[in-house]
N, C-alpha and C positions, 0 to 999 in steps of 0.2 A: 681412657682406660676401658679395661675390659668388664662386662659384669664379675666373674671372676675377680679379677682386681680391685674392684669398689667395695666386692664383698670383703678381701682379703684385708681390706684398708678398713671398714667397719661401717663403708657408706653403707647406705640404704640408696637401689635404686626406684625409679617410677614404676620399671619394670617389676619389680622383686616385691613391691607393695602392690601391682597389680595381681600376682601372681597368689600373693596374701589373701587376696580379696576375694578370688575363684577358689582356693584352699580351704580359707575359714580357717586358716592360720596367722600367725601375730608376724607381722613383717619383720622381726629381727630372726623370727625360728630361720625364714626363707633364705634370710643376708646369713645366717650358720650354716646352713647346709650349702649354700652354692661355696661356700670360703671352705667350706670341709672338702668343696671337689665331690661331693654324695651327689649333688643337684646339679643341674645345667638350665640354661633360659637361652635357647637357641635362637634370637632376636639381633638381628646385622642392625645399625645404626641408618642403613638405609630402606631395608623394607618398613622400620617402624616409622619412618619418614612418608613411606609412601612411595613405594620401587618404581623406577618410570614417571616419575611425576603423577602417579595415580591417585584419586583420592580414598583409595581403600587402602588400611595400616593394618598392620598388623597389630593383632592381639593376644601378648605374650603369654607363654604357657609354662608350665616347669616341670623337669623329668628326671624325678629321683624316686629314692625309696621308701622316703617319709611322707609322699602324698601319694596319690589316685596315680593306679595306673595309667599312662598315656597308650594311644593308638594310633600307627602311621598307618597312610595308603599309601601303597605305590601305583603309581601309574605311570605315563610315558608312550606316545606311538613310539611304533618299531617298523623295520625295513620295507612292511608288507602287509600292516593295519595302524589303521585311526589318522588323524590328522588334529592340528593344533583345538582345529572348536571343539571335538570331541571328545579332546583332551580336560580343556573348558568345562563341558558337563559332566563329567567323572570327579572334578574339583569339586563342581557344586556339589553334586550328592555323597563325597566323602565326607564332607564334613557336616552336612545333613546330616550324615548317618554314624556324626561319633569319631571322625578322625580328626585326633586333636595336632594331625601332623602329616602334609603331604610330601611324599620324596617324587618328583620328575626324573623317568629312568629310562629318557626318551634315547631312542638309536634311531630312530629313520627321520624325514620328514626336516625340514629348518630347526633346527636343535635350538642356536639362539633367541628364535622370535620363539617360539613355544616357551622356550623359559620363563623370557621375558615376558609373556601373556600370561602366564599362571602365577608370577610372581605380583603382579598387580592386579589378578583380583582375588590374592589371596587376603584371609586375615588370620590364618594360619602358617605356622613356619612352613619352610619350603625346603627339602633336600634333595642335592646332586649325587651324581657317581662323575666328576670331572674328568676321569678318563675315558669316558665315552665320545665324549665331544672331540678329543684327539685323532681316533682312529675312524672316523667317518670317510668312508672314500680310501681310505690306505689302512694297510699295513700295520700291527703293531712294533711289525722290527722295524720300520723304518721311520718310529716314533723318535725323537728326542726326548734327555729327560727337561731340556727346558721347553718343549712344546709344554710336559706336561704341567711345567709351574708356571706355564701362560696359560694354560686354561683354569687352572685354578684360579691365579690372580683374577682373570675376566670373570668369572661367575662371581667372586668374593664381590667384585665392585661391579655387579648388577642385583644385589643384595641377597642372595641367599645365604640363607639361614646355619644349615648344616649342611658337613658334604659326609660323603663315604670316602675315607682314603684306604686302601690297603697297604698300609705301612709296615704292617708286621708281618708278611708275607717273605722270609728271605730265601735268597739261593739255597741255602743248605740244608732247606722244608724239601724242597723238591722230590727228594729221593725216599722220602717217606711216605709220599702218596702212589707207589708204584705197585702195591699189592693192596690199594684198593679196589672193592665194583667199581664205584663208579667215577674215581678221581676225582678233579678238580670241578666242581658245580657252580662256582662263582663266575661272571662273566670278568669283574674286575680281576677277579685271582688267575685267571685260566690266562688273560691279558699280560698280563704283569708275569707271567712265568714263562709265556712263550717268549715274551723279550730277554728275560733273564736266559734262558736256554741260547738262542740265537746270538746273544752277546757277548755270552756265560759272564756275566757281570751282576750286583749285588742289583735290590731292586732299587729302581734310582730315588722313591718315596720312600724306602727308609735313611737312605743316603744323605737326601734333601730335606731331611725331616724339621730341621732347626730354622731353613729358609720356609717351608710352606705355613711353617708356628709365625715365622716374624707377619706375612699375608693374614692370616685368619684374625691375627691380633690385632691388625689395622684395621678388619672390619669388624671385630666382635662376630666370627664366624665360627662355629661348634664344631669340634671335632667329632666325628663318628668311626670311630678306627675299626677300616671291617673284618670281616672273618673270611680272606679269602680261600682257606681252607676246611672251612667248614663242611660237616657231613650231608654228602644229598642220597642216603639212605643209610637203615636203621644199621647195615653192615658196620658201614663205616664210622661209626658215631664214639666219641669218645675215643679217638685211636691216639697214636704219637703223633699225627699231625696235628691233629684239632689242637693239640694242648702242647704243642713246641711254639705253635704260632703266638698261642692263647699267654705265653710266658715274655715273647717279644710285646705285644703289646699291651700288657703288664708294664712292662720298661717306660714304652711311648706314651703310657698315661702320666709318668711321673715329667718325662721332659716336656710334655704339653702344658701343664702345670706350673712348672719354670718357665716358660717362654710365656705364662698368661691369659693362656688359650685354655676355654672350657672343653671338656674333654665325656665322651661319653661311648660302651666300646658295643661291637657287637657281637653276636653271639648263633651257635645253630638252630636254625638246619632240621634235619632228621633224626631225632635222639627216639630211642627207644621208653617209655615211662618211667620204666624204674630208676632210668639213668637222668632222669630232668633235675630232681634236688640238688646232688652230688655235682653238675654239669654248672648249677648256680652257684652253691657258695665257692665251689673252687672261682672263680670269675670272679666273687668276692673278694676273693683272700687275693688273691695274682694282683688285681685290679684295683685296690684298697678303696673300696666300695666304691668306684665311679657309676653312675648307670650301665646298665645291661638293656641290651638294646636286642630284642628275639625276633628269629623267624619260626613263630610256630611257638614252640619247635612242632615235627609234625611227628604224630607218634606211632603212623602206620605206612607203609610203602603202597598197597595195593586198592586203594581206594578213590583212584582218579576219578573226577568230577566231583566230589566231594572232599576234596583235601581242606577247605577252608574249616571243616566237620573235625577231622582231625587233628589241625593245627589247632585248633580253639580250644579240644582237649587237652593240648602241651601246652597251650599258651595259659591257660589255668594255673596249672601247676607248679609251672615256672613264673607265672607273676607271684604266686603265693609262697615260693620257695625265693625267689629275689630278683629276678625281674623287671625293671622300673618300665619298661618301654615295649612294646609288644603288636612286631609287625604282619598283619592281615595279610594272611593265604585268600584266594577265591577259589571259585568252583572250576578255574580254568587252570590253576597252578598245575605248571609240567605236561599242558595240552595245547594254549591257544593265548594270546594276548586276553586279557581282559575285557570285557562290555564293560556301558556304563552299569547294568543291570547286576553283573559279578563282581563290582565295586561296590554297590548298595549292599551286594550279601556278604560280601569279606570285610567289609566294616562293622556289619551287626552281631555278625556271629564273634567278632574279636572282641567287642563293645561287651557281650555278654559275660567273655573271660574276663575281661579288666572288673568287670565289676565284682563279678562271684568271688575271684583273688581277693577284692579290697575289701569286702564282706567277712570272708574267712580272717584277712588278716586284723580283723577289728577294729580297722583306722575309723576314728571320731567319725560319726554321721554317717557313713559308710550304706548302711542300714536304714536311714530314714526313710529314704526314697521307697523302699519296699515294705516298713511298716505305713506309711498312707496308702499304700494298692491294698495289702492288706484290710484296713478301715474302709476303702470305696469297696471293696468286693464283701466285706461285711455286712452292708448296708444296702448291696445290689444298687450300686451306686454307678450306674453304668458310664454314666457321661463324666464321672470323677477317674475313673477307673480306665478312659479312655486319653485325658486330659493329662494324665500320670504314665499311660502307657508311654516306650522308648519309640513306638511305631503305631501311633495309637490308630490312627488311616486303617491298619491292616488289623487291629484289632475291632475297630467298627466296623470293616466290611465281613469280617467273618461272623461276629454276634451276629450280623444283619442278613446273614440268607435265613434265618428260620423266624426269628422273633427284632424285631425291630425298637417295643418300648420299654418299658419299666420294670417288667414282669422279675419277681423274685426267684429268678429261675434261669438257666439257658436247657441247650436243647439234645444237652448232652441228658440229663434226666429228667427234665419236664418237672412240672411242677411237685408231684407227689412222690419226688424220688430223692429233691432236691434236700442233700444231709447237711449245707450250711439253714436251709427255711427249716427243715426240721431242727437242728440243733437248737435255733433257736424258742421252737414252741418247747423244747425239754426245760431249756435255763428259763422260763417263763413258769414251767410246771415246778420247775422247784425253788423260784420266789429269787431267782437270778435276775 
């Protein structure tokens, strides 16, 4: 059975009292929410085995709206950068740096042994885009649509976790993205349409929707139903496509649900600010609260090498407005493949939103973390205050260009300027 189904059944699984356990919530809250369909535990029966015969497991996470934000990286070489090991170190410091979730979006380079390397030394889930793997070397018209439920099968049973399917993407979108800038921005969606045009036939993942359910069920594989028409700028954001698509898979969350399959959907893109609330609970209501799974969103068009700056803005707002899942822009977004260096920064800067969201939204403990920095900086507590930092490395080499020890002070006002050492000789003056 699927977790899903165990929830539904009233089991309790290992998983769902792990997930308890990283929460600070009571293992039956966790067995409601995933049987609500609210939560997802994207965990294959094989990577928690140990994918490959490897002896590193996975360590199950949950992604809904009643716990802590989650944070995927994406990573993946492509046609014309990186290769498998450096793919390898991008893992390591995503999740160093707060990704509680890697997707492999590799296009160039041996597709399968790179998966299959990242999947074993992950201890975080692992998600695909399965129609990648198809079109390597050819054509997407001269794709079949059972190529494309053989590549899915083959990834399900090399254990990943979650994929991307763009299932809701149909023939009769098409025609509503023709008076946008900038079209179709998805590489799956753009994929998936040009075979629909070439064939003129429906797209064969929504078609085969019931066959790819029975696959994912088999391995307790997580649906991620993507947005391949989602906005890739502030134009286009919110238009009839975004939200004809957004109403199809609506639908696809109920039949994934019937067939067993934990189901969680995705969402844009480029939304403009004011349109990020309104952009969530519609998602809510369509989707009847499945996770919301974001890019960004990003809330400004003209800030290339800093988009992970402006994604982290939307991704704020939108974790705080409903948001459960919240995927990391870098400083290369819309310029250049990723470093591992622009992985370390599209992780912290997203880690930053997830947390500020779960702050705002008042979940239990949410806060603790930041009232003990609070009590180390009180106290000029430097090495508590270090020890508590999310990057605390970068926080000690910066204190440490000017003053190195104890001093009640940094060097930003020195000693006799400093309003927390004053503050406190005032509450001292007046028997505080």
């Amino acid at each position: 059975m699927t977790q899903y189904e165990d929830a539904k059944a009233g089991t309790i699984t290992a998983q769902m009292r792990r997930v308890a356990q990283r929460e600070h919530v009571a293992p039956e809250f966790i067995r409601g929410e995933v049987a609500a369909g609210r939560l997802v535990l994207p965990a294959t029966r094989l990577h928690l085995a140990g994918a490959g015969g490897s002896s590193v497991t996975l360590d199950p996470c949950g992604i809904g709206r009643a716990i802590t934000t989650k944070v995927n990286a994406n990573i993946g070489a492509s046609p014309v950068s990186s290769c498998k090991e450096q793919e390898l170190v991008k893992l390591a410091l995503a999740v160093r740096y707060g990704a509680d979730t890697v997707m492999d979006l590799s296009t160039g380079g041996d597709l399968d042994e790179t998966r299959r390397a990242l999947l074993a030394a992950a201890t975080v889930p692992i998600g695909t885009v399965p129609i990648y793997s198809v079109v390597v070397g050819r054509d997407i018209a001269d794709v079949t649509p059972q190529d494309m439920l053989a590549a899915i099968a083959a990834q399900a049973a090399q254990g990943v976790d979650f994929m991307t399917l763009h299932a809701g993407i149909r023939r009769k979108h098409l025609g509503l993205v023709t008076g946008r800038k900038m079209g179709i921005v998805s590489r799956g969606g753009s994929l998936l349409a040009k075979w629909m045009v070439h064939h003129d036939c429906e797209n064969p993942l929504y078609e085969m929707f019931d066959e790819i359910s029975a696959i994912l069920r088999e391995h307790d594989v997580t649906y991620s139903l993507g947005d391949g028409l989602r906005p890739g700028c502030l134009a286009d954001a919110s238009d009839a496509a975004q939200f004809a698509e957004l109403e199809t898979l609506g639908k696809l969350v109920q039949r994934a649900r019937g067939s067993g399959v934990q189901v969680m959907v995705e969402g844009p893109g480029h939304v403009p600010y004011d349109q990020i609330e309104m952009n969530m609970k519609r998602e809510q209501a369509l989707c009847d609260g499945a996770p919301f799974y974001v890019l960004g969103p990003v809330v400004a068009d003209v800030f290339p090498g800093y988009d992970h700056i402006t994604a982290a803005i939307g991704a704020t707002a939108a974790a705080f407005h409903g948001a459960s899942f919240l995927c990391y822009v870098t400083p290369s977004e819309h310029l250049a493949l990723p470093t591992a260096e622009e992985v370390q920064a599209g992780c912290i800067v997203t880690k930053i939103a997830a947390h500020a969201a779960d702050v705002a939204r008042g979940l239990p403990g949410a806060r603790d973390w930041d009232d003990r920095m609070s009590e180390a900086r009180a106290a000029f507590d430097w090495k508590r205050q270090f020890e508590l930092a999310f990057d605390g490395d970068t926080a000690r080499a910066i204190r440490s260009r000017d003053l190195a020890g104890q001093e009640d002070y940094c060097s930003m006002c020195g000693r006799e300027w400093c309003a927390v050492r004053i503050s406190k000789e005032v509450t001292r003056s007046l028997g505080g």
